[in-house]
mmCIF file as Biopython writes it, N, C-alpha, C and O atoms, coordinates in Angstrom:
data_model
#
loop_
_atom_site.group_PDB
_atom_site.id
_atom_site.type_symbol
_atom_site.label_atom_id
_atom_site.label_alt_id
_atom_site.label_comp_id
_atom_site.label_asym_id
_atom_site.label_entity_id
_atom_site.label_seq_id
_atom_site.pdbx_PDB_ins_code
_atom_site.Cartn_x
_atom_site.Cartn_y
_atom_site.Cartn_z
_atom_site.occupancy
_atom_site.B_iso_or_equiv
_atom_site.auth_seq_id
_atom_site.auth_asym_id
_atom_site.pdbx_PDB_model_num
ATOM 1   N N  . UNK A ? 1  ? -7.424 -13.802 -33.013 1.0 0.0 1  A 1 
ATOM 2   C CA . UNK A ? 1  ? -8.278 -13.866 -31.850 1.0 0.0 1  A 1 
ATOM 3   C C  . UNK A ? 1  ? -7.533 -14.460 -30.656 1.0 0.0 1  A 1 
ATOM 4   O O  . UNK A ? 1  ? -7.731 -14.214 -29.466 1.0 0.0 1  A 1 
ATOM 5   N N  . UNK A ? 2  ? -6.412 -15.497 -31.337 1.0 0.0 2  A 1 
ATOM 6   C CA . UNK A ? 2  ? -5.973 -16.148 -30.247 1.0 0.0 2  A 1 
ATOM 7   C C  . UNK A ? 2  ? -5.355 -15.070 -28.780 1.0 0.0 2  A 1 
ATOM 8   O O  . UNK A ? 2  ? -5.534 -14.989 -27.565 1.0 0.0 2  A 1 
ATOM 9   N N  . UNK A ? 3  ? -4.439 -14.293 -30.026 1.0 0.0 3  A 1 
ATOM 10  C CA . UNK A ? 3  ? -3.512 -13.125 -28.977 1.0 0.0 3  A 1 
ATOM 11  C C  . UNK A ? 3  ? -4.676 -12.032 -28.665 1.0 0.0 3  A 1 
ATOM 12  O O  . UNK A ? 3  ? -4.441 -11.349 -27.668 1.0 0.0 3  A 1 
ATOM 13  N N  . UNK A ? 4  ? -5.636 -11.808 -29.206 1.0 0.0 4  A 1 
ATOM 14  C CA . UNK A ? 4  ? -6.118 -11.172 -28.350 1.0 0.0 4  A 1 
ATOM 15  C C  . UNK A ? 4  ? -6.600 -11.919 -27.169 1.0 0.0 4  A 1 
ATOM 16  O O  . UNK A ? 4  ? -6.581 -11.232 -26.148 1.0 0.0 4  A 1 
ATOM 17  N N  . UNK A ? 5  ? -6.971 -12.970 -27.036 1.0 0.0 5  A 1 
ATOM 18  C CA . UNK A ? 5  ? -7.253 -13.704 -25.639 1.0 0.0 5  A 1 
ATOM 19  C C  . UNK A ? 5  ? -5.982 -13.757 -24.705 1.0 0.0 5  A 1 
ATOM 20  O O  . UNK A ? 5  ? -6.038 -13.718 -23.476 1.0 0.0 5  A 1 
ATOM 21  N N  . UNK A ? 6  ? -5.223 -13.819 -25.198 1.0 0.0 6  A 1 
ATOM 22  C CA . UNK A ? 6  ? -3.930 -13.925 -24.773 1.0 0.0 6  A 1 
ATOM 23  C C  . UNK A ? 6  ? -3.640 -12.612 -23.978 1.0 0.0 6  A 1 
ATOM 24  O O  . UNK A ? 6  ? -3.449 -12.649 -22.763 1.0 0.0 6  A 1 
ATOM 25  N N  . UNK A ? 7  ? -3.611 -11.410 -24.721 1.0 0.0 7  A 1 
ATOM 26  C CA . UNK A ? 7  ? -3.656 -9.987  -23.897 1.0 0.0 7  A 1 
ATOM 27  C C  . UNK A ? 7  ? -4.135 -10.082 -22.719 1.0 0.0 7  A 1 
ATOM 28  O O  . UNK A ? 7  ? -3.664 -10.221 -21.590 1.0 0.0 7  A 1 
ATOM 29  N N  . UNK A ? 8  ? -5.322 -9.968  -23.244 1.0 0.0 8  A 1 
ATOM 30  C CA . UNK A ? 8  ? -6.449 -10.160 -22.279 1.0 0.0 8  A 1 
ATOM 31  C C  . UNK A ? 8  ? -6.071 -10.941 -20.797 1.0 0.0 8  A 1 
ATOM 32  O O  . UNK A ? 8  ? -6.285 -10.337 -19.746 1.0 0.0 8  A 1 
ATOM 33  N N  . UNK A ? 9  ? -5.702 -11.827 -20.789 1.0 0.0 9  A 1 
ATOM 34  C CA . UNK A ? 9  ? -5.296 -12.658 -20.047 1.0 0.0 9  A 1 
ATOM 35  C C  . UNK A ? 9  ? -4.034 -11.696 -19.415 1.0 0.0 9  A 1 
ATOM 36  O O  . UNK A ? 9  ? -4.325 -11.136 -18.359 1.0 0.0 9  A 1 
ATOM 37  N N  . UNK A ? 10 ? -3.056 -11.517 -19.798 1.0 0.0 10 A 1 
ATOM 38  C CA . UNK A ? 10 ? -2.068 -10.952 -19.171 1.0 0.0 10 A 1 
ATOM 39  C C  . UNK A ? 10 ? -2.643 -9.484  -18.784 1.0 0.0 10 A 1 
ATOM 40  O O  . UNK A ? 10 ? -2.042 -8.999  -17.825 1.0 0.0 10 A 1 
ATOM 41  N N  . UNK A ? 11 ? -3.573 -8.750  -19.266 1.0 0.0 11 A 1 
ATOM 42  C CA . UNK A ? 11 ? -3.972 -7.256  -18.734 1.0 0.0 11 A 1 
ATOM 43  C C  . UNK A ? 11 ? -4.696 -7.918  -17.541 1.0 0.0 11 A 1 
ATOM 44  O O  . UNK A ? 11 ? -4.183 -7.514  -16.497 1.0 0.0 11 A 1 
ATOM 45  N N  . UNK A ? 12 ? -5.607 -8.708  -17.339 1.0 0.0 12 A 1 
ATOM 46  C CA . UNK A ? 12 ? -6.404 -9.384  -16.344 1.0 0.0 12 A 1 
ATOM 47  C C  . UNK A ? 12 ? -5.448 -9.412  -14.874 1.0 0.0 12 A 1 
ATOM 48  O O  . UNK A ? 12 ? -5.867 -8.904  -13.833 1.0 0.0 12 A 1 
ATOM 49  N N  . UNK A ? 13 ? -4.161 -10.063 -14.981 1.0 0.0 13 A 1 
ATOM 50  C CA . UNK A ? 13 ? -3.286 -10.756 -13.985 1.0 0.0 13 A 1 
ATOM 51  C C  . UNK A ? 13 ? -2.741 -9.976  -13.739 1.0 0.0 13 A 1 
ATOM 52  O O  . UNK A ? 13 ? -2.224 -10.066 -12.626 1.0 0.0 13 A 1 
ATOM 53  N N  . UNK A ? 14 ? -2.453 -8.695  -14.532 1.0 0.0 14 A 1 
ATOM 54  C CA . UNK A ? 14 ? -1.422 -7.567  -13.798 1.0 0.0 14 A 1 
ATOM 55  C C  . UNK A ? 14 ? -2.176 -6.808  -13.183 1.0 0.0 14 A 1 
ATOM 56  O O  . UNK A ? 14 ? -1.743 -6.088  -12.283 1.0 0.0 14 A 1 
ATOM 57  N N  . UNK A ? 15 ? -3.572 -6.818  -13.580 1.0 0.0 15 A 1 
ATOM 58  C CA . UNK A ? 15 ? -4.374 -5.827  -12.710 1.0 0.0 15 A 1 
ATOM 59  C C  . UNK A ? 15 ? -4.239 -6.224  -11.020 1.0 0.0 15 A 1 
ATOM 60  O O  . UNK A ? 15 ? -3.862 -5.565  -10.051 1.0 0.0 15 A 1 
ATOM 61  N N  . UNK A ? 16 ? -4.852 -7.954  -11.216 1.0 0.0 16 A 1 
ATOM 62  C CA . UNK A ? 16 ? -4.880 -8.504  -9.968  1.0 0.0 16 A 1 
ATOM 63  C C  . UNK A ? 16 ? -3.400 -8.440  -9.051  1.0 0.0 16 A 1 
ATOM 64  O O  . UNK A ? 16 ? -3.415 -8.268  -7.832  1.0 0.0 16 A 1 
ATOM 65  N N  . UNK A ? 17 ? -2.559 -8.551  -9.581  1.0 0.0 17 A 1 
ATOM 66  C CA . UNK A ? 17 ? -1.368 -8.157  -9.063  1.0 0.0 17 A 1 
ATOM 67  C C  . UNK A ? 17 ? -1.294 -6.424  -8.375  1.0 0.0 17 A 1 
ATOM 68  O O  . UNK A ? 17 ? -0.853 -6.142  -7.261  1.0 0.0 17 A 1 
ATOM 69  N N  . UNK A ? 18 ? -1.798 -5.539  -9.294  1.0 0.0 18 A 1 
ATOM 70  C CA . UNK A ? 18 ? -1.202 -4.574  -8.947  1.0 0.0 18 A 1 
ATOM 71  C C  . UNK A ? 18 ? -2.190 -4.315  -7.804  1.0 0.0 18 A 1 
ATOM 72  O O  . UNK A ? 18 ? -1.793 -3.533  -6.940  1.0 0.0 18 A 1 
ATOM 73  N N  . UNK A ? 19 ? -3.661 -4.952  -7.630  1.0 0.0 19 A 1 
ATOM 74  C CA . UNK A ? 19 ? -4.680 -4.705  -6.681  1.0 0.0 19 A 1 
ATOM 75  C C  . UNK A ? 19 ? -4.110 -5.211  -5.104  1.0 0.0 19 A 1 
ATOM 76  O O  . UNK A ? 19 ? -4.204 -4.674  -4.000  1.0 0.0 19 A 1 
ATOM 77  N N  . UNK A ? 20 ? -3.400 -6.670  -5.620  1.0 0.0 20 A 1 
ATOM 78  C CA . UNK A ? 20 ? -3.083 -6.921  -4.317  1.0 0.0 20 A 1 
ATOM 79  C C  . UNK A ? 20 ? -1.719 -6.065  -3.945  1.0 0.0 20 A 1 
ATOM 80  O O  . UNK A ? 20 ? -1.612 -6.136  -2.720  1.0 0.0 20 A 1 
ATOM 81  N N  . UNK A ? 21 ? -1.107 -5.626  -4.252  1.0 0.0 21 A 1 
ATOM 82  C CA . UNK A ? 21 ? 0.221  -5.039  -3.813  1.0 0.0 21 A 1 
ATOM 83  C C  . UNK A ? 21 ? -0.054 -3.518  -2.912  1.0 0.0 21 A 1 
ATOM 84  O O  . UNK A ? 21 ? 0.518  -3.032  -1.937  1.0 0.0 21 A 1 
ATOM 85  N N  . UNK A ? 22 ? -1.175 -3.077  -3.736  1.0 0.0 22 A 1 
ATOM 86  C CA . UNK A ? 22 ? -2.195 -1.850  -3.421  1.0 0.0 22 A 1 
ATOM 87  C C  . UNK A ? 22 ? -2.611 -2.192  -2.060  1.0 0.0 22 A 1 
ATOM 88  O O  . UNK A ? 22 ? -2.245 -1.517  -1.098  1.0 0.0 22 A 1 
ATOM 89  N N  . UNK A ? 23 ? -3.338 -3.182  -1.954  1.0 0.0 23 A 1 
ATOM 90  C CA . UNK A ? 23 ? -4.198 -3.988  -0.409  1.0 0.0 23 A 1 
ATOM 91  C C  . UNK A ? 23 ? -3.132 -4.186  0.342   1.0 0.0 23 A 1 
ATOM 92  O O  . UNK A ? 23 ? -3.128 -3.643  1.447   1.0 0.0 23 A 1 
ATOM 93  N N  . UNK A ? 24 ? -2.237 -4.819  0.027   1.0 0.0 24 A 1 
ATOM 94  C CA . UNK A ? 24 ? -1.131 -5.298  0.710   1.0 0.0 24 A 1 
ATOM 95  C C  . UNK A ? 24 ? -0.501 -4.090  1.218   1.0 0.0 24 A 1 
ATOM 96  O O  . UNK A ? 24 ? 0.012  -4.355  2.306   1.0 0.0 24 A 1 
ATOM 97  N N  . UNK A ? 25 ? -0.365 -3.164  0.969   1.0 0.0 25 A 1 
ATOM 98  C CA . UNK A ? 25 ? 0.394  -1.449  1.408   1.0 0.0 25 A 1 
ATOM 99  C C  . UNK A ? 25 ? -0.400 -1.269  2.184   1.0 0.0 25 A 1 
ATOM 100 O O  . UNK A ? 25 ? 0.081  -1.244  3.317   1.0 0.0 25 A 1 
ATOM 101 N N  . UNK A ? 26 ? -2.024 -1.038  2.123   1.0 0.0 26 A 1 
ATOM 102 C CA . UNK A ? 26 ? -2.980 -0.753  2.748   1.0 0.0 26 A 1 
ATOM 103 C C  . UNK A ? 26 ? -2.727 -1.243  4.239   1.0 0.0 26 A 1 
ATOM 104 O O  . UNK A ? 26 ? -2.255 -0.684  5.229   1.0 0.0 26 A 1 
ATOM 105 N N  . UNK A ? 27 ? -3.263 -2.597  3.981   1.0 0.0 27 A 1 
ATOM 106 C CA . UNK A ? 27 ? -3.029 -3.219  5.132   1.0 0.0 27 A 1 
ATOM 107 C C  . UNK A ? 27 ? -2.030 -3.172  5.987   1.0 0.0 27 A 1 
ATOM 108 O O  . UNK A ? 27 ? -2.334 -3.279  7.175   1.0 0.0 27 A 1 
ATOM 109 N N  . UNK A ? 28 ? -0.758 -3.022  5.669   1.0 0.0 28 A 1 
ATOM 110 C CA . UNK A ? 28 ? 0.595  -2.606  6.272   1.0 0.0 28 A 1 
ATOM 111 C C  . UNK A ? 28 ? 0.134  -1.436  7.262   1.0 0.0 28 A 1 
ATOM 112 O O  . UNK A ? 28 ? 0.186  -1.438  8.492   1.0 0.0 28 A 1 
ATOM 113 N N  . UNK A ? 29 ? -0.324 -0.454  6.415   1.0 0.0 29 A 1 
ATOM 114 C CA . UNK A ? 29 ? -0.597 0.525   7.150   1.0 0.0 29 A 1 
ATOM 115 C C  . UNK A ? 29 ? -1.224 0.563   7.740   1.0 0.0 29 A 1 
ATOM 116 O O  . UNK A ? 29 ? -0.777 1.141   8.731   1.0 0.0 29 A 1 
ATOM 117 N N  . UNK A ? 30 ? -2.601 0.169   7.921   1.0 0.0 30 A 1 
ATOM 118 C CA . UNK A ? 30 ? -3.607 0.165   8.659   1.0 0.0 30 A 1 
ATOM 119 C C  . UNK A ? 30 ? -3.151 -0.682  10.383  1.0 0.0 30 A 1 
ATOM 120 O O  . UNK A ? 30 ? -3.434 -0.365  11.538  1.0 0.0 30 A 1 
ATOM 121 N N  . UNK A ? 31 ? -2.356 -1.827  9.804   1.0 0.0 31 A 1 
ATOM 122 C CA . UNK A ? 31 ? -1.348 -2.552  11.070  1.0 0.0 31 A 1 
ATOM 123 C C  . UNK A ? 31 ? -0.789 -1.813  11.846  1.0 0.0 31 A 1 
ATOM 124 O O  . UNK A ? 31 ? -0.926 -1.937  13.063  1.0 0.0 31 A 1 
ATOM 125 N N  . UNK A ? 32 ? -0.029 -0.871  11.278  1.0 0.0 32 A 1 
ATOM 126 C CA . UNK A ? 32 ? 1.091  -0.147  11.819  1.0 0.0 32 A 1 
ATOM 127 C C  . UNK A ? 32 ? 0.050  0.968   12.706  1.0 0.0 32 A 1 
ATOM 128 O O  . UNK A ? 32 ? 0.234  0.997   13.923  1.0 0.0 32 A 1 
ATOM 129 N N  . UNK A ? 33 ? -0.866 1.739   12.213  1.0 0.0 33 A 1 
ATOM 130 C CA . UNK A ? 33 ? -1.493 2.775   13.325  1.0 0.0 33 A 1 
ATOM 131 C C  . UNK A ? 33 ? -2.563 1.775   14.069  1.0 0.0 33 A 1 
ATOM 132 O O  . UNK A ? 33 ? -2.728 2.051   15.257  1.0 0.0 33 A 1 
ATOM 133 N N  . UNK A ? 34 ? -3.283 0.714   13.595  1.0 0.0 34 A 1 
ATOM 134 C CA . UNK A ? 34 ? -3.469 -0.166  15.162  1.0 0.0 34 A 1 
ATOM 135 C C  . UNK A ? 34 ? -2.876 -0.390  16.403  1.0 0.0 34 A 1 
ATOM 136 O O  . UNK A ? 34 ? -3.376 -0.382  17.527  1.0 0.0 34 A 1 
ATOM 137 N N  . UNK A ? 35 ? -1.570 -0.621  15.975  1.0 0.0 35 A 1 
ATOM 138 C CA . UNK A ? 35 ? -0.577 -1.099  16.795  1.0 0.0 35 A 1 
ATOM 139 C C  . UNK A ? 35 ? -0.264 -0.266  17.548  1.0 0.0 35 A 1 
ATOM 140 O O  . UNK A ? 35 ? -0.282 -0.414  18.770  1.0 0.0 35 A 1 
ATOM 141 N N  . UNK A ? 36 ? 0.054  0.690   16.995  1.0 0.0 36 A 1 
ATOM 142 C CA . UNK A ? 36 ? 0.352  2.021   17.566  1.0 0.0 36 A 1 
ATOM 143 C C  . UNK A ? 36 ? -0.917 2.557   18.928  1.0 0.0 36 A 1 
ATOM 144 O O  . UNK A ? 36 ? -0.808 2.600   20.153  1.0 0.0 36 A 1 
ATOM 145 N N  . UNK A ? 37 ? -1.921 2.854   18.108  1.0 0.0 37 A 1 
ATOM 146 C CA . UNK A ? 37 ? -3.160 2.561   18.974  1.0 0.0 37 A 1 
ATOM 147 C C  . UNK A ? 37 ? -3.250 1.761   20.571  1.0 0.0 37 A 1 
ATOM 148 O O  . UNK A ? 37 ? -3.391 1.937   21.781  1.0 0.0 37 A 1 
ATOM 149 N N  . UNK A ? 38 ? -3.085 0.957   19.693  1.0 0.0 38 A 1 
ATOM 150 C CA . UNK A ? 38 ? -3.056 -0.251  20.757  1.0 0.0 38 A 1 
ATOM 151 C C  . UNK A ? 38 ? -2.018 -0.376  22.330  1.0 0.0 38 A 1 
ATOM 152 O O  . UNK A ? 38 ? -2.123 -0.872  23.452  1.0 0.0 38 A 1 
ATOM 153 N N  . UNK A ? 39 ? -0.980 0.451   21.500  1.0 0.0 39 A 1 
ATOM 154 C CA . UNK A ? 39 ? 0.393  0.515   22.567  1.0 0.0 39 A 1 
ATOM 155 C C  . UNK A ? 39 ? 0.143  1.706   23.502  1.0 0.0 39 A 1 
ATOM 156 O O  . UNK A ? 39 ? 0.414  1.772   24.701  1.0 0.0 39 A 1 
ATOM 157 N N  . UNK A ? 40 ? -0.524 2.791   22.584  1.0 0.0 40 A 1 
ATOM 158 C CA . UNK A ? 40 ? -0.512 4.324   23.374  1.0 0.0 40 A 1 
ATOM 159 C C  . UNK A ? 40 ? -1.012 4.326   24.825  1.0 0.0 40 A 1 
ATOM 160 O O  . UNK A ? 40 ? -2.148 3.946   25.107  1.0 0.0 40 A 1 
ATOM 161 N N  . UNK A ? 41 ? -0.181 4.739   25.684  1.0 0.0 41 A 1 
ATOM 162 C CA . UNK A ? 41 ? -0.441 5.091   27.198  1.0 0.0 41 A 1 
ATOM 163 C C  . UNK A ? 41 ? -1.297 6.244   27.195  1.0 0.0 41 A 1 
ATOM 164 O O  . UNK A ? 41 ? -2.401 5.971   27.665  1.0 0.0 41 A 1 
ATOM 165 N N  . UNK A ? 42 ? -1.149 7.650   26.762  1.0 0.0 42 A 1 
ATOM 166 C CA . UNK A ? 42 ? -1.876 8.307   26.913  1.0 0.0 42 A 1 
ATOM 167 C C  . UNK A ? 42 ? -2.433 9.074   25.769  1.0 0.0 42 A 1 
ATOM 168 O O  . UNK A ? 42 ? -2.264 8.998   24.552  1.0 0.0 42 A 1 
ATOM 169 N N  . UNK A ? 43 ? -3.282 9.974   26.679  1.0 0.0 43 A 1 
ATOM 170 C CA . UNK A ? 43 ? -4.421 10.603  25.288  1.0 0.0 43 A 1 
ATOM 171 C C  . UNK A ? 43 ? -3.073 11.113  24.128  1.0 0.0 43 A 1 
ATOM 172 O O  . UNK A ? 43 ? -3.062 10.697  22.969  1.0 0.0 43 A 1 
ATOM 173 N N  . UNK A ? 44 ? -2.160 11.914  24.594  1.0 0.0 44 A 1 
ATOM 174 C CA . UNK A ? 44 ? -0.942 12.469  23.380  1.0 0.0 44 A 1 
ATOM 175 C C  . UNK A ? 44 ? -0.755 11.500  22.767  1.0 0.0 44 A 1 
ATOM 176 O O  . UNK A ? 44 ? -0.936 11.588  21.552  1.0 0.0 44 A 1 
ATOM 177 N N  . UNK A ? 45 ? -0.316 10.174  23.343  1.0 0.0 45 A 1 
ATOM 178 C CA . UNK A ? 45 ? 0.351  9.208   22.106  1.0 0.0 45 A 1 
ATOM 179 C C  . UNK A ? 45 ? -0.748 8.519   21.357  1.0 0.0 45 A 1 
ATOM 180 O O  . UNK A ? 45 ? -0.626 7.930   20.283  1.0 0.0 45 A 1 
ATOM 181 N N  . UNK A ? 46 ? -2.325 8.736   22.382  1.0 0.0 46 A 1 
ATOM 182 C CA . UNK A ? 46 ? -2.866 8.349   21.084  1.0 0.0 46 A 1 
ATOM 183 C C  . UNK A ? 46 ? -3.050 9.408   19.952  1.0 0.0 46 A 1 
ATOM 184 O O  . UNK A ? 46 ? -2.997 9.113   18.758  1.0 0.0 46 A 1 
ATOM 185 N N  . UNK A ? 47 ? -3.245 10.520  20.374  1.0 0.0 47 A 1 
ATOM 186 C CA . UNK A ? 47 ? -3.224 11.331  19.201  1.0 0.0 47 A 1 
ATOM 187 C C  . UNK A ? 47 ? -2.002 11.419  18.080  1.0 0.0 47 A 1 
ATOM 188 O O  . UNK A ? 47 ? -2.152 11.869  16.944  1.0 0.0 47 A 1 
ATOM 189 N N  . UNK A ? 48 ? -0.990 10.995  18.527  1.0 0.0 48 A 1 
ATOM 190 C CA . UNK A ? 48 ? 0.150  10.951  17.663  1.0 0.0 48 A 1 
ATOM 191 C C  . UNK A ? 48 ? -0.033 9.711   16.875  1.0 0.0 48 A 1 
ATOM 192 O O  . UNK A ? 48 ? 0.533  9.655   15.783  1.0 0.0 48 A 1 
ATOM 193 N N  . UNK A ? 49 ? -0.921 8.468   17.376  1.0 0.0 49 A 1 
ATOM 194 C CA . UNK A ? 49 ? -0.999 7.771   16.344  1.0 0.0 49 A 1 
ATOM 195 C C  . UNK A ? 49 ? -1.972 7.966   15.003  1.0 0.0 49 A 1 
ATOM 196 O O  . UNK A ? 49 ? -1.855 7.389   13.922  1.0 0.0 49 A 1 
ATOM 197 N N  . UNK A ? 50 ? -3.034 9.020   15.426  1.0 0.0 50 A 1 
ATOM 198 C CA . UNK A ? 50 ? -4.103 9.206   14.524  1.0 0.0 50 A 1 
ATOM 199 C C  . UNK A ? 50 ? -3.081 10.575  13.448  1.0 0.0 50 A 1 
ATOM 200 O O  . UNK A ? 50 ? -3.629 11.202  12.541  1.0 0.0 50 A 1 
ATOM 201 N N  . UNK A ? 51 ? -2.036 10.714  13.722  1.0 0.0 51 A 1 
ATOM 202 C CA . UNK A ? 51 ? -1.596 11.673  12.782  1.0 0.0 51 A 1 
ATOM 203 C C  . UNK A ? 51 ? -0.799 11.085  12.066  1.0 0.0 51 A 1 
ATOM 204 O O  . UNK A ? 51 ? -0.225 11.683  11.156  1.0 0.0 51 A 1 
ATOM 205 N N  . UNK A ? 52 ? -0.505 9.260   12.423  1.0 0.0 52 A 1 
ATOM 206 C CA . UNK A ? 52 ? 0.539  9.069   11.303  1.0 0.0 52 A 1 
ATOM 207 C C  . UNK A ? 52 ? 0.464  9.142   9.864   1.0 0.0 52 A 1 
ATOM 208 O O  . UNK A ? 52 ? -0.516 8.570   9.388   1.0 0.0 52 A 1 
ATOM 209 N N  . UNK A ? 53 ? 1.136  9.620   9.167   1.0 0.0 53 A 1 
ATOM 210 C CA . UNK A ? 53 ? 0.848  9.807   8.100   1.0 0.0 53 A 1 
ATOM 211 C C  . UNK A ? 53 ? 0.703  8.681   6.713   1.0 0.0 53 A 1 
ATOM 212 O O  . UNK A ? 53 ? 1.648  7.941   6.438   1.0 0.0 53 A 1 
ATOM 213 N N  . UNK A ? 54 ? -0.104 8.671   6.207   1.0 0.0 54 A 1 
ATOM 214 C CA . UNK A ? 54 ? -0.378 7.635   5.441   1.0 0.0 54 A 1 
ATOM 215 C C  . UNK A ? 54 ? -0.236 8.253   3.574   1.0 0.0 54 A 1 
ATOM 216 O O  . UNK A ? 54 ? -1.031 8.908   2.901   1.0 0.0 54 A 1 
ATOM 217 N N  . UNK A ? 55 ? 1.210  7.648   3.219   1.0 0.0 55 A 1 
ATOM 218 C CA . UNK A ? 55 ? 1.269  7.834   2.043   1.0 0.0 55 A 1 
ATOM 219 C C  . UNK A ? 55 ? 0.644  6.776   0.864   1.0 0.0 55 A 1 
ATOM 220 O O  . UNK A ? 55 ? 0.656  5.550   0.748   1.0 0.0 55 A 1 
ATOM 221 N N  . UNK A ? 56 ? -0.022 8.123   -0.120  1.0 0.0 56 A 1 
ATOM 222 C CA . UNK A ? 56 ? -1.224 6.774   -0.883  1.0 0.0 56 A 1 
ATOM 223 C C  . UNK A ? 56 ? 0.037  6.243   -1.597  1.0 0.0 56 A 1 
ATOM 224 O O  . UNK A ? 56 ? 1.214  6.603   -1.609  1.0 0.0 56 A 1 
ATOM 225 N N  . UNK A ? 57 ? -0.730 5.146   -2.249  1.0 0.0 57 A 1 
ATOM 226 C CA . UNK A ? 57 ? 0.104  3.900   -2.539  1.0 0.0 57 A 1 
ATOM 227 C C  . UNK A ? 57 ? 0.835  4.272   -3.839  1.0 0.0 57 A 1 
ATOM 228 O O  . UNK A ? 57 ? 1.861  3.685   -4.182  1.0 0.0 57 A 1 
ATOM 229 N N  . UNK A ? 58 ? 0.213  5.376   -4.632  1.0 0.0 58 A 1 
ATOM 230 C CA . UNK A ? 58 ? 0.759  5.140   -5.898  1.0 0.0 58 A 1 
ATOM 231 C C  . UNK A ? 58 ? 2.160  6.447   -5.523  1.0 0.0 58 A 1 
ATOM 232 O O  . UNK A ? 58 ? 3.109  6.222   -6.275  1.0 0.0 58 A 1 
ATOM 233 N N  . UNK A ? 59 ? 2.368  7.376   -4.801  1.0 0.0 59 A 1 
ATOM 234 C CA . UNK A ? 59 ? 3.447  8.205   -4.448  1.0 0.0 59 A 1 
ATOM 235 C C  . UNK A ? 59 ? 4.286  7.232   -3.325  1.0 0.0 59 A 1 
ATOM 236 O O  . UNK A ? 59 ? 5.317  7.776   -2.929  1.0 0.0 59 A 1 
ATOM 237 N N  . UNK A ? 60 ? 4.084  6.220   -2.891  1.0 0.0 60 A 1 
ATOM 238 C CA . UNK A ? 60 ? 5.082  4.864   -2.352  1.0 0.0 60 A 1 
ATOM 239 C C  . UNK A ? 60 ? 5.763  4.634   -3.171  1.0 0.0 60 A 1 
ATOM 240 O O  . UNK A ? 60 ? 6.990  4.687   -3.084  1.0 0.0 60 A 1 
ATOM 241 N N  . UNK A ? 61 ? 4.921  4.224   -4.475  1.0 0.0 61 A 1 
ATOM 242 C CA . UNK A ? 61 ? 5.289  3.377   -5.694  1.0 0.0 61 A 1 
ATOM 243 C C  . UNK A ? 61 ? 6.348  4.197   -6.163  1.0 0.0 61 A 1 
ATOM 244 O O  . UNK A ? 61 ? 7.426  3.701   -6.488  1.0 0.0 61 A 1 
ATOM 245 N N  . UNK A ? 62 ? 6.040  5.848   -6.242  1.0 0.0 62 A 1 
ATOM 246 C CA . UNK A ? 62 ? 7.404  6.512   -6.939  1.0 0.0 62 A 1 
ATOM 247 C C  . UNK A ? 62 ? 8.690  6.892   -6.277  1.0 0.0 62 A 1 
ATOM 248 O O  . UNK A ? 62 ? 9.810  6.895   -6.787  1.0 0.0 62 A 1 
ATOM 249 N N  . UNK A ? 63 ? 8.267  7.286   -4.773  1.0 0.0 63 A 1 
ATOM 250 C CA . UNK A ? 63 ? 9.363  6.872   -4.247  1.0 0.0 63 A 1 
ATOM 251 C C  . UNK A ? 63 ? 10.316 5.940   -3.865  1.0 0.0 63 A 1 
ATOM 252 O O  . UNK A ? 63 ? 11.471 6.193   -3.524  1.0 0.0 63 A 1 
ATOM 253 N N  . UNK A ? 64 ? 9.488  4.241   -3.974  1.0 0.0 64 A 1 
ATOM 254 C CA . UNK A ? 64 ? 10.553 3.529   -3.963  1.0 0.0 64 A 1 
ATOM 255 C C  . UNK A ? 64 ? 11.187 3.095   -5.841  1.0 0.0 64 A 1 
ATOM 256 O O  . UNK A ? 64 ? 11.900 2.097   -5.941  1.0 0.0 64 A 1 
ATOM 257 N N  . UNK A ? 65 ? 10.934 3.706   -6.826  1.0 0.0 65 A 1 
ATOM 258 C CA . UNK A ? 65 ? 11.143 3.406   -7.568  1.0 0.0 65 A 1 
ATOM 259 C C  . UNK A ? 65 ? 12.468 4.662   -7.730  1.0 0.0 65 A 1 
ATOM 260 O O  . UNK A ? 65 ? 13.458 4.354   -8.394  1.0 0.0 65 A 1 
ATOM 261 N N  . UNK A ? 66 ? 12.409 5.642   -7.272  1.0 0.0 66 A 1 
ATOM 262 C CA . UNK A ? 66 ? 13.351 6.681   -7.383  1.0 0.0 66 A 1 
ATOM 263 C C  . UNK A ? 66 ? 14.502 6.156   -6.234  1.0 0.0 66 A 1 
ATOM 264 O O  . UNK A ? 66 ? 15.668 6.397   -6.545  1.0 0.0 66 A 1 
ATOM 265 N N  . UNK A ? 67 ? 14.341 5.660   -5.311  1.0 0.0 67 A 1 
ATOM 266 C CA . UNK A ? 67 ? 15.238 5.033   -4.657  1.0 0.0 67 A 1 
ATOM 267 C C  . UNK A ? 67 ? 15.858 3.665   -4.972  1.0 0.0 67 A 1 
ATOM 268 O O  . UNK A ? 67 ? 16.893 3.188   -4.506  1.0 0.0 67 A 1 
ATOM 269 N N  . UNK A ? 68 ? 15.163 3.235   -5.697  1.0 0.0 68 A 1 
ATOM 270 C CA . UNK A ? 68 ? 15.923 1.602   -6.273  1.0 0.0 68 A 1 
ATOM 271 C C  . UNK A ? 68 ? 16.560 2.475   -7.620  1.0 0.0 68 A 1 
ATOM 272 O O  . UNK A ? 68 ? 17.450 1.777   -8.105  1.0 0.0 68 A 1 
ATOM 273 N N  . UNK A ? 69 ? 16.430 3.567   -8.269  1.0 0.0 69 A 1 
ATOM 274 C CA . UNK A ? 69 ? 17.226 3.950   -9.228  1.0 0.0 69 A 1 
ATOM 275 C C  . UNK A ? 69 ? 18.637 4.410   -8.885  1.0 0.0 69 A 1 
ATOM 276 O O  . UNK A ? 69 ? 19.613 4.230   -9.613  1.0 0.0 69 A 1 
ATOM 277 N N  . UNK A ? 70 ? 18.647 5.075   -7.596  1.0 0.0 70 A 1 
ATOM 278 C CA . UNK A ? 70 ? 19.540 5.733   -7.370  1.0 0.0 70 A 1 
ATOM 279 C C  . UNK A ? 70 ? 20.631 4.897   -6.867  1.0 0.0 70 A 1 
ATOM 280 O O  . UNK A ? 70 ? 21.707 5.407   -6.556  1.0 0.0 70 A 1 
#
């Protein structure tokens, strides 16, 4: 029983980990086309900020994992 509490415990903390790393990308991004927003002089550059492209988090995850391999 013990190690199963024990699992448990470590499946618990990696979740929370992997949630914040998830939020944490999020938020990056969400910064980055504010900002952008925020800077644009005109109607084009604001529209160029509403097209930045936002890669979901888990195809981040494989591309920087294919790049730390290489």
């Amino acid at each position: 029983m013990k190690h199963f509490r024990n699992a448990l415990v470590v499946i618990v903390a990696l979740s929370a980990v992997a949630c914040t790393n998830k939020s944490m990308y999020q938020f990056g991004k969400n910064y980055q086309k504010n900002e952008c927003i925020k800077e644009a002089k005109t109607a084009w550059q604001l529209e160029e900020c509403d097209k930045l492209e936002t890669v979901p988090f888990e195809d981040y995850q494989k591309q920087k994992k294919e790049v730390e391999q290489d």
